[in-house]
C-alpha positions in Angstrom: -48.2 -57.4 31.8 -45.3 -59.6 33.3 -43.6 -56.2 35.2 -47.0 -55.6 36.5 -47.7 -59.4 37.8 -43.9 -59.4 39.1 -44.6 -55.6 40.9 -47.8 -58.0 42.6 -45.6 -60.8 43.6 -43.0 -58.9 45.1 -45.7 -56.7 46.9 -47.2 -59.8 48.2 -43.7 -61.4 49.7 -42.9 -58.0 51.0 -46.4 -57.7 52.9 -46.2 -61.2 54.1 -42.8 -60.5 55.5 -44.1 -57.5 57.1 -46.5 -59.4 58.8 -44.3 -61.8 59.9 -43.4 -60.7 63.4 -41.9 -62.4 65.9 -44.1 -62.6 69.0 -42.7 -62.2 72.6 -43.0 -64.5 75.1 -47.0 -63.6 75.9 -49.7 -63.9 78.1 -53.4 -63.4 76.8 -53.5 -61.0 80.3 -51.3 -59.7 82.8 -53.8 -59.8 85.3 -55.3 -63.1 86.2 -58.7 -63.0 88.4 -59.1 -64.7 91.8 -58.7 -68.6 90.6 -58.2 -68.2 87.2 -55.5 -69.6 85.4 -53.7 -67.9 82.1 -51.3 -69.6 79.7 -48.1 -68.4 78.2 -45.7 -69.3 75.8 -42.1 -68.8 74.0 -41.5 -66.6 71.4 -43.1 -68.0 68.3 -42.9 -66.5 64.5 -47.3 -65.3 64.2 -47.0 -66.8 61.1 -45.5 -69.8 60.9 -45.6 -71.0 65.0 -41.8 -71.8 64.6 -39.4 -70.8 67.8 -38.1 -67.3 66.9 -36.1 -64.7 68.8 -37.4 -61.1 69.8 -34.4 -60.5 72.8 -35.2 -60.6 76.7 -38.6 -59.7 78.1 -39.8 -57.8 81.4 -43.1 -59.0 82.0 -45.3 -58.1 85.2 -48.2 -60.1 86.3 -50.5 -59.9 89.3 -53.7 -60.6 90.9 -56.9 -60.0 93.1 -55.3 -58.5 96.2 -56.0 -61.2 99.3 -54.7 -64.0 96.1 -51.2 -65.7 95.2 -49.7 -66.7 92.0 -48.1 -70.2 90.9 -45.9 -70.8 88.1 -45.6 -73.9 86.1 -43.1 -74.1 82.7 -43.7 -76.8 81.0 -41.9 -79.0 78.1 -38.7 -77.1 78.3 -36.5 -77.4 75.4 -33.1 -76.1 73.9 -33.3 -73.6 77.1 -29.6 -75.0 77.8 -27.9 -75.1 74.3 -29.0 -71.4 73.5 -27.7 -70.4 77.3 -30.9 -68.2 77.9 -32.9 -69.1 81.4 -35.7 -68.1 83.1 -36.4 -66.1 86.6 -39.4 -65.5 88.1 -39.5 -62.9 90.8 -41.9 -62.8 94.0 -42.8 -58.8 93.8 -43.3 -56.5 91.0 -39.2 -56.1 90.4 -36.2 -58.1 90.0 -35.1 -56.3 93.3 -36.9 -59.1 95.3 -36.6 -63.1 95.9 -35.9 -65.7 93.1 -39.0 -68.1 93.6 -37.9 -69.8 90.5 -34.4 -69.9 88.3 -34.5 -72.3 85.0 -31.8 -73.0 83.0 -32.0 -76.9 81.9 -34.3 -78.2 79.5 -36.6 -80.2 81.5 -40.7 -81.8 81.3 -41.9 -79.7 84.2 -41.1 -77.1 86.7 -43.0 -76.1 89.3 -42.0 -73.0 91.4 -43.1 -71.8 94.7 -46.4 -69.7 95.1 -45.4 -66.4 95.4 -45.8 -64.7 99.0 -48.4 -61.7 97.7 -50.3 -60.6 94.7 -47.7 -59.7 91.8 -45.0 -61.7 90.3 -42.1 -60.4 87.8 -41.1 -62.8 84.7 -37.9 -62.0 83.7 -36.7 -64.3 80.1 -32.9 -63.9 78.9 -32.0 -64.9 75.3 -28.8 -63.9 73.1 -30.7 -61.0 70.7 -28.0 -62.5 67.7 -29.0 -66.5 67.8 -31.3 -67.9 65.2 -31.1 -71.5 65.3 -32.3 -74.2 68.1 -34.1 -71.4 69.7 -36.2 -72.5 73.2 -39.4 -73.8 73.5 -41.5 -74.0 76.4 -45.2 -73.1 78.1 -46.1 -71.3 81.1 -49.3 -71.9 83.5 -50.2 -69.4 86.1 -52.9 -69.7 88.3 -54.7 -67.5 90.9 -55.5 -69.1 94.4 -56.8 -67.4 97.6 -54.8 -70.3 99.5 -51.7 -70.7 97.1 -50.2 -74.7 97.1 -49.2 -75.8 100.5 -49.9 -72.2 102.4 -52.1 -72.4 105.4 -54.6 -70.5 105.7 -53.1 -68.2 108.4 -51.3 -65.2 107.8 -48.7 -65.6 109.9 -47.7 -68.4 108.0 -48.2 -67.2 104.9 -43.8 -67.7 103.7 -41.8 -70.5 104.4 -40.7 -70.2 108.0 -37.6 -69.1 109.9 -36.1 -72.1 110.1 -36.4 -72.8 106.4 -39.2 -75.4 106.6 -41.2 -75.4 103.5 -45.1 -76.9 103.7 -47.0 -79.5 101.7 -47.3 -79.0 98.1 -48.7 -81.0 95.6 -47.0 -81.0 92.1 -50.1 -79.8 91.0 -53.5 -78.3 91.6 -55.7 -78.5 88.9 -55.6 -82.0 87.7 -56.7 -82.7 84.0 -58.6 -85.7 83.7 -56.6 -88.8 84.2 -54.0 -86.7 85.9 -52.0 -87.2 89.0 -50.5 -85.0 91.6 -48.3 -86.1 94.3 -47.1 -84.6 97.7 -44.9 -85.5 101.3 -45.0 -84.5 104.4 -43.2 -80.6 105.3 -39.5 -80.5 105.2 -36.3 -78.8 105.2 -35.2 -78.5 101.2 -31.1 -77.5 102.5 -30.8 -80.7 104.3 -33.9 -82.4 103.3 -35.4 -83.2 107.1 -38.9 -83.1 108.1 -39.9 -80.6 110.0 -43.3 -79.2 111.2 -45.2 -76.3 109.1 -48.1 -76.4 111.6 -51.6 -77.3 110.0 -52.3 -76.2 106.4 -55.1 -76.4 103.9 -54.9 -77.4 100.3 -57.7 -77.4 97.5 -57.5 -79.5 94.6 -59.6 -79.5 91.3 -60.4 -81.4 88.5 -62.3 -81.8 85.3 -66.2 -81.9 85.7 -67.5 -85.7 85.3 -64.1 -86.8 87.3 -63.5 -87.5 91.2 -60.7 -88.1 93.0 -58.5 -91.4 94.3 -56.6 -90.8 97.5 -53.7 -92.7 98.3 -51.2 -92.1 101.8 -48.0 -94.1 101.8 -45.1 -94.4 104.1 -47.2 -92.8 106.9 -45.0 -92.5 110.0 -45.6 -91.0 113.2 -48.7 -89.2 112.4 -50.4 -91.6 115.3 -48.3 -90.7 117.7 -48.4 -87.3 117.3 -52.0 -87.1 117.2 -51.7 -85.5 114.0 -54.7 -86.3 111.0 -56.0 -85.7 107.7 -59.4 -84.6 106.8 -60.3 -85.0 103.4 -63.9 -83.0 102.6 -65.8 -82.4 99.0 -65.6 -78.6 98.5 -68.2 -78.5 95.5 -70.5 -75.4 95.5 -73.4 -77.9 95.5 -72.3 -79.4 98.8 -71.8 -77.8 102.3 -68.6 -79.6 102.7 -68.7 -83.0 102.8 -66.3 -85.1 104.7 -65.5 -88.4 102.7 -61.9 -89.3 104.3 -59.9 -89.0 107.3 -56.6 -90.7 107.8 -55.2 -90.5 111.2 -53.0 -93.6 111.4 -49.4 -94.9 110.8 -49.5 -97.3 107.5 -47.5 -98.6 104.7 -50.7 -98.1 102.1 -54.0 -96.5 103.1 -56.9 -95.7 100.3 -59.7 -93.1 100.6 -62.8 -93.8 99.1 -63.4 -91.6 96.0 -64.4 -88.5 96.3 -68.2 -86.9 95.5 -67.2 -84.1 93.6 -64.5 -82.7 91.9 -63.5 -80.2 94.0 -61.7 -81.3 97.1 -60.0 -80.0 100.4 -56.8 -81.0 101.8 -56.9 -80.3 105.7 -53.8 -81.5 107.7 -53.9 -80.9 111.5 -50.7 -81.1 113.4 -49.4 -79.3 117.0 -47.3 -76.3 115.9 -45.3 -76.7 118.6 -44.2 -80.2 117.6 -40.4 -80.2 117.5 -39.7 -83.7 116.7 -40.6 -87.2 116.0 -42.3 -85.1 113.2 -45.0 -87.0 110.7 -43.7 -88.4 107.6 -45.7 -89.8 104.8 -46.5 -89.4 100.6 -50.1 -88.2 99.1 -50.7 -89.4 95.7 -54.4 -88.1 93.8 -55.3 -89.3 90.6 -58.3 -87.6 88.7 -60.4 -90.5 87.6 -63.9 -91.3 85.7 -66.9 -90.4 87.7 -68.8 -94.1 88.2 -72.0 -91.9 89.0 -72.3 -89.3 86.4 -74.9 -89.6 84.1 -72.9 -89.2 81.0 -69.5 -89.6 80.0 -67.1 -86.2 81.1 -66.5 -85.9 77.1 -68.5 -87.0 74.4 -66.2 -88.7 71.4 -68.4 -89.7 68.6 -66.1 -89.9 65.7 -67.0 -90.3 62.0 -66.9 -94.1 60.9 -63.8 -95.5 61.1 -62.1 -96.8 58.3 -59.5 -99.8 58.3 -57.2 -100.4 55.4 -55.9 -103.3 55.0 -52.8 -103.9 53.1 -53.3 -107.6 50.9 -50.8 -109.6 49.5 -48.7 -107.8 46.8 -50.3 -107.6 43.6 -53.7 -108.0 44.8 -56.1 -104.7 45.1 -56.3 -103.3 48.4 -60.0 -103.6 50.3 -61.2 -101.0 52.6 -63.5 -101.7 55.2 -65.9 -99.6 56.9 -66.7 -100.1 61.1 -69.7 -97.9 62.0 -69.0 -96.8 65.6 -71.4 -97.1 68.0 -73.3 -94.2 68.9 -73.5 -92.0 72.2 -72.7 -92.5 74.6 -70.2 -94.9 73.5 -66.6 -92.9 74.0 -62.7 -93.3 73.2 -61.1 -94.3 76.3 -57.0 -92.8 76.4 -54.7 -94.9 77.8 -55.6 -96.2 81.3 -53.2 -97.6 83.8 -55.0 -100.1 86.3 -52.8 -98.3 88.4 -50.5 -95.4 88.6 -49.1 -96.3 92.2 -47.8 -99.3 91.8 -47.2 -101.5 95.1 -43.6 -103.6 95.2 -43.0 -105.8 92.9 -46.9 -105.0 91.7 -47.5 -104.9 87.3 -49.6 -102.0 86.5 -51.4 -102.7 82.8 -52.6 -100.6 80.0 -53.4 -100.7 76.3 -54.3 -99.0 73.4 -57.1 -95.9 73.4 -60.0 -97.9 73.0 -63.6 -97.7 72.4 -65.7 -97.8 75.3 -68.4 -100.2 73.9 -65.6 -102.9 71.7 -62.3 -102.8 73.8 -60.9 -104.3 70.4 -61.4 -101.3 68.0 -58.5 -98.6 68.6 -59.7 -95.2 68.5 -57.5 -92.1 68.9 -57.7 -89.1 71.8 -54.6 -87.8 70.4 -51.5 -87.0 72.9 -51.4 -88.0 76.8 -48.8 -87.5 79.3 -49.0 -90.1 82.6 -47.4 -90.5 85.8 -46.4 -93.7 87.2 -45.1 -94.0 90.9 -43.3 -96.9 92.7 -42.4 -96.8 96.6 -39.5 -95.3 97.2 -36.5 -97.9 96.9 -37.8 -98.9 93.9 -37.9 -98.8 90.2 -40.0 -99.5 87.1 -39.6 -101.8 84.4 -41.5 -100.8 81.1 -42.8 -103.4 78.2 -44.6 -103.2 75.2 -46.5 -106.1 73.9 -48.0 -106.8 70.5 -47.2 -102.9 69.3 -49.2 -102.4 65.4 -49.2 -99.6 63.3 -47.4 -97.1 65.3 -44.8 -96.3 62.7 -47.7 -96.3 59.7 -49.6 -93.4 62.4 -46.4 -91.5 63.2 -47.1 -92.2 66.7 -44.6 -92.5 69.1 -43.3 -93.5 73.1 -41.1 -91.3 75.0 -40.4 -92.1 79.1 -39.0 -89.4 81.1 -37.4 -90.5 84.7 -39.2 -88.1 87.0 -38.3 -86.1 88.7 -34.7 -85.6 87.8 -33.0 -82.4 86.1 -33.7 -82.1 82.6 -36.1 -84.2 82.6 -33.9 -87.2 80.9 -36.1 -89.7 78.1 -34.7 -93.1 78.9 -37.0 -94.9 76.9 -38.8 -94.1 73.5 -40.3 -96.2 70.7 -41.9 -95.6 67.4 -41.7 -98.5 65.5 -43.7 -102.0 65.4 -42.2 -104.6 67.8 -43.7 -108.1 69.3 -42.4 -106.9 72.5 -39.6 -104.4 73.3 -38.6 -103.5 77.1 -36.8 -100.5 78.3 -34.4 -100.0 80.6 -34.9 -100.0 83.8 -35.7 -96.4 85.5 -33.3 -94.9 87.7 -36.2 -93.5 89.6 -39.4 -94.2 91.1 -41.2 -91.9 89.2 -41.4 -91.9 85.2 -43.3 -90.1 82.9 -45.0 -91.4 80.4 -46.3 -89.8 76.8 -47.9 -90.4 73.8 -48.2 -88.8 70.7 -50.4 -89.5 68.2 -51.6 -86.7 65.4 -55.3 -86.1 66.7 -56.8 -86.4 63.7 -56.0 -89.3 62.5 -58.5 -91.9 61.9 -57.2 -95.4 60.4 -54.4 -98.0 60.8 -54.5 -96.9 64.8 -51.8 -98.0 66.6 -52.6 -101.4 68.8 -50.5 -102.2 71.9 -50.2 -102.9 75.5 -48.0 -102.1 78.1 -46.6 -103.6 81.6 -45.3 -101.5 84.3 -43.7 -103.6 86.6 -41.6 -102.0 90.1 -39.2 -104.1 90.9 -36.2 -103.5 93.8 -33.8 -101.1 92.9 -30.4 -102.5 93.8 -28.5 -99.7 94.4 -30.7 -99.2 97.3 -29.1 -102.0 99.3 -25.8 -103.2 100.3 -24.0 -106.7 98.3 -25.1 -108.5 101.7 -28.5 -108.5 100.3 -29.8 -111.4 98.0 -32.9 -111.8 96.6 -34.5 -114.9 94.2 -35.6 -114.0 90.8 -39.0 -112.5 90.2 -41.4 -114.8 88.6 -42.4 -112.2 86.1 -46.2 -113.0 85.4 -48.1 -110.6 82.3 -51.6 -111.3 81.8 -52.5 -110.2 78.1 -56.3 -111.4 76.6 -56.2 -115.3 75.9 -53.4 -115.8 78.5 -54.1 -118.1 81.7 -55.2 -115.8 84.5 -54.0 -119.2 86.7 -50.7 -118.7 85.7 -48.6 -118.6 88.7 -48.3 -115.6 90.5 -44.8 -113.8 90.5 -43.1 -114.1 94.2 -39.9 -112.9 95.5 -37.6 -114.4 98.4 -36.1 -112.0 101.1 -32.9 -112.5 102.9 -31.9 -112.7 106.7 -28.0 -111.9 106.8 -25.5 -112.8 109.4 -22.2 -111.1 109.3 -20.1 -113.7 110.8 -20.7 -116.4 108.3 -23.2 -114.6 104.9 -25.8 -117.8 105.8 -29.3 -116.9 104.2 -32.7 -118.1 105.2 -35.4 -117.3 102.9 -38.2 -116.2 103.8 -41.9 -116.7 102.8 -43.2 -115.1 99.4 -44.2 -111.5 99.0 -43.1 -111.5 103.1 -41.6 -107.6 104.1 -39.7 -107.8 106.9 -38.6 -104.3 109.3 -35.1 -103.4 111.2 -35.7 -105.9 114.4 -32.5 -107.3 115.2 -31.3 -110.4 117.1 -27.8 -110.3 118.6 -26.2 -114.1 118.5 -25.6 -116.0 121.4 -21.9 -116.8 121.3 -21.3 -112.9 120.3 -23.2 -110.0 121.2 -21.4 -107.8 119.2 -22.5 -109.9 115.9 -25.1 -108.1 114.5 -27.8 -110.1 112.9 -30.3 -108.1 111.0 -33.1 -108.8 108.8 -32.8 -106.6 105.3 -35.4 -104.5 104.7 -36.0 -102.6 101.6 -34.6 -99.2 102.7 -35.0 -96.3 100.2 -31.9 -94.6 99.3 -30.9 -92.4 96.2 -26.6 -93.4 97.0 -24.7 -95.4 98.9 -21.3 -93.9 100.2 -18.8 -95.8 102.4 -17.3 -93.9 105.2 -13.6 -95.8 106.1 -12.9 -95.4 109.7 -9.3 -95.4 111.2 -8.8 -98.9 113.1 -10.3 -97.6 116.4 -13.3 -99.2 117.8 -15.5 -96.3 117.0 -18.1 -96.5 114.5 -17.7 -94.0 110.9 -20.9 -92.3 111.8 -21.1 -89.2 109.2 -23.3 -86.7 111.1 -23.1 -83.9 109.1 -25.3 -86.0 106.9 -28.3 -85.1 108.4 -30.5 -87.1 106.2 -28.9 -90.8 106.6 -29.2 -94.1 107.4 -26.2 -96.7 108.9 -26.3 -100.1 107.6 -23.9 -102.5 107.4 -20.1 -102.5 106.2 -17.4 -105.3 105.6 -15.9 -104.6 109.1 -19.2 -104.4 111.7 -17.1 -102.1 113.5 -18.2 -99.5 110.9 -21.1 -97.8 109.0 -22.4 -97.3 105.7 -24.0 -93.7 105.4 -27.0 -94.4 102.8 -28.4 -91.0 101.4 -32.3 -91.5 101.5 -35.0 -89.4 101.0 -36.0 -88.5 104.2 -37.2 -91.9 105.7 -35.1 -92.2 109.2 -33.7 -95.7 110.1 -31.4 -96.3 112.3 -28.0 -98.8 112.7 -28.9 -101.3 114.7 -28.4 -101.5 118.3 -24.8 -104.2 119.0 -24.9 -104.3 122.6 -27.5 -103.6 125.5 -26.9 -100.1 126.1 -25.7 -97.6 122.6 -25.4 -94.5 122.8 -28.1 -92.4 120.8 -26.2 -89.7 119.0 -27.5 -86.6 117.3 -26.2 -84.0 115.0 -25.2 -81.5 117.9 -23.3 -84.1 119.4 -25.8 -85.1 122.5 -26.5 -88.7 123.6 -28.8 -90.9 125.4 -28.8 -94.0 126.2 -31.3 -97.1 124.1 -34.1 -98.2 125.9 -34.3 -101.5 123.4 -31.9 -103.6 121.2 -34.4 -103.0 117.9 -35.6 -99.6 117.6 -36.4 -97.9 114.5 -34.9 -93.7 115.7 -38.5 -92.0 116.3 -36.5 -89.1 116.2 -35.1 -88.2 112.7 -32.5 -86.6 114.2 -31.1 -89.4 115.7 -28.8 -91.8 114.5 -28.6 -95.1 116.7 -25.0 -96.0 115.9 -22.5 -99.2 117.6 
């Protein structure tokens, strides 16, 4: 009797190994329809779901002819410790273009939409490792106008002088999801340049619309270029709900109608320069109009323990929910494009009928933008209960390689602040087991963008910010939180503030006992790093034109420049005398019509 129930066990163990196989890195098709979307992931055991290793993969995908194919790899990890990577391959061999080569660990990737129908996925892992094996998703979708292509052919690839078009970071926005884009440029020497006019479709969740926001919009008056904005669902003709043709720091759309949208950006193809610049951020949000909540969260009754002094017996209480349509509201930002010096707010996943009892809609990702030349300061108030759930923070600063977490939490804390980003873009996630339904975590959360200091030279000052958080039971007539700006004069370092909240542009005064003084009013001007160019002692300027994405500001000696790195937003030095040359990369100049100029050409660099 015991051989016989041993012979059973080990039959058991031996079938259960056998049907333990180690599952490629799959797709549930290899053909995905005209706009459909298929998901793929890393090898997994089919067993257990743990990381596992089957060797490098071939896989060829493709769809409806007429249709491209997009690629994002998501939540990238131990890609770079096991030194296996990713290509993705626009044709139906590796003898073609590289749209996309990952090797880092990183949150998200997106790679460019592939020029035709088929696509090659290529995955490269050591056959002999076993241990810290990669992890990572894979979304492809199928569009009939793929991200940023217009819709004519003969502009289906990236043109000839390597100017890429508009593309959103993504498509198809969950609810709650963002997606942000900027204006056509150059990705070697990261200039605008002009793509000619494109059309872009976005899509969300049924029961959400869309929140338009344009920011930095340059030159798009002048040009007489324009955005129309039109509702695309199949139970409208097309309506148009936003047009944008205007030069602003900030401009809103009203939200959309549906949840299908169209993009269409109208611009002379044989613009050459003084080319439009701007940023596009879209947030999915709640429809205000629908007749019923977009998801339906009626949970079982939930039940609160609470923990009583020690020796006494601990008492459960019971909370019957409300019912429908009372839902669980995530995590909402009042904002996720937060102004200068703005405080977006946020709290708990609450009920949508008694903001005070925490309910749970398991994990959510979020991005949060600032301006450009900015940062974001994170802080928890009042966090409860997130170690007792398990639950957790982690921040990414987005978008930089890899992806880096500067900021996570998981344990209870009155109020705990991160560091301060070292980007204007974070993202933020939760996780929380989904099924978990007492002792919910409580908190709330402040997202303030403050200056980032690297951006600007030691000549600029500013007073402290007046931090102001308004949490329930706080005085909303608290003072509000104001900031001083600083006129700087090289001769002497005087400052004169300036009026609260008061944002002042490049216009220039030249002194009266030297013209050559330069007197200039900072502004905040976005750069990513500040590099000092020393000049021989000549009376030239160090102008660095190779950098063909720059701006000059100010150095120690006025006879020189400071090249500033920025992302594509074109300043210029400030004229010192009546008549400065204008100077280009090839060399060319003309003359300045005006003392204050901002360079309407980015490639120009108005230098001493």
């Amino acid at each position: 009797m015991k051989l016989l129930l041993i012979i059973l066990i080990f039959i058991t163990l031996f079938t259960a190994h056998i049907n333990c196989i180690c599952q490629g890195v799959g797709f549930p098709n290899t053909f995905i329809r005209g706009f459909g979307v298929v998901i793929g992931e890393s090898q997994k055991d089919s067993i257990t779901k743990f990381p596992c290793n089957s060797g490098e993969q071939y896989i060829s995908l493709s769809t409806d002819p007429g249709f491209h194919l997009t690629f994002t790899v998501q939540g990238i990890s131990n890609l770079q410790e096991s030194k296996a990577y990713i290509r993705i391959f626009d044709g139906d061999n590796t003898n073609v273009q590289i749209l996309c080569f990952i090797s880092e660990d990183s949150v998200v990737v997106t790679c460019p939409p592939t020029t035709s129908n088929q696509a090659y996925f290529y995955y490269y892992i050591d056959k002999s490792l076993s241990q810290n094996l990669p992890e990572f998703s894979i979304i492809v979708r199928a569009f009939n106008t793929a991200p940023g292509i217009p819709t004519f052919p003969t502009l289906a690839t990236p043109l000839s002088n390597g100017c890429y078009p508009i593309a959103f970071t993504v498509l198809f926005l969950p609810g709650y999801g963002s997606s942000v884009a900027h204006n056509p440029e150059n990705p070697s020497n990261g200039l605008a340049c002009n793509f000619g006019s494109q059309s872009i479709q976005l899509q969300t969740e049924p029961g959400y619309v869309f929140q338009v926001e344009f920011h930095n919009i340059i030159n798009l008056n002048e040009n007489a270029a324009y955005f129309d904005i039109i509702d695309t669902d199949r139970y409208t003709t097309g309506v148009e709900f936003c047009t944008q043709n205007n030069d602003a720091q900030v401009a809103a759309c009203p939200l959309s109608i549906t949840n299908k949208i169209t993009f269409k950006y109208t611009v002379n193809s044989n613009l050459n320069y003084n080319f439009p610049l701007f940023d596009i951020f879209v947030r999915s949000v709640v429809d205000p109009n629908a007749n019923s909540p977009p998801f339906v969260n009626t949970p079982p009754p939930l039940v609160i323990h609470t923990l009583p002094p020690q020796g006494q017996i601990t008492t459960t209480s019971t909370i019957q929910n409300s019912p429908y349509p009372d839902i669980c509201k995530p995590i909402i930002f009042t904002t996720t494009l937060i102004k200068p010096l703005d405080v977006a707010y946020a709290h708990n996943p609450s009920y949508s009928k008694n903001d005070l009892i925490p309910c749970n809609v398991g994990n959510q990702n979020v991005i949060l933008s600032a301006q450009v030349g900015y940062v974001l300061e994170i802080t928890f108030h009042g966090v409860k209960n997130l170690a007792n759930a398990q639950a957790y923070f982690e921040i990414f600063e987005y978008p930089v390689s890899g992806g880096k977490i500067f900021c996570s939490l998981n344990k209870d804390v009155n109020t705990f602040s991160c560091d301060v980003s070292k980007t204007n873009q974070v993202i933020f996630d939760y996780f929380i087991n989904k099924d978990r339904t007492y002792n919910l975590p409580e908190f709330s959360i402040s997202v303030q963008s403050v200056l980032d200091t690297s951006y600007h030279t030691p000549l600029a000052t500013e007073s402290p910010i007046n931090q102001q958080t308004l949490f329930p039971g706080q005085n909303t007539n608290a003072p509000s939180k104001t900031t001083a700006h600083t006129t700087t004069t090289l001769s002497n370092l005087q400052t004169t503030t300036l009026p609260p909240q008061t944002t002042t542009s490049l216009m220039p005064t030249t002194t009266a006992n030297d013209p050559n003084i330069l007197t200039t009013t900072t502004n905040l001007i976005p750069t990513t790093k500040t590099v000092v160019t020393q000049h021989p002692e000549t009376d030239k300027p160090c102008v660095d034109l190779s950098d063909n994405c720059s701006v000059l500001n100010l150095c120690d000696n006025p006879k020189y420049a400071t090249v500033m790195k920025t992302n594509c937003r074109k300043y210029c030095k400030i004229c010192t005398s009546p008549t400065p040359p204008c100077v280009d990369e090839a060399g060319s100049t003309t003359s300045c019509s005006t003392l204050s100029i901002l360079c309407k050409d980015p490639r120009k660099y108005l230098i001493n």
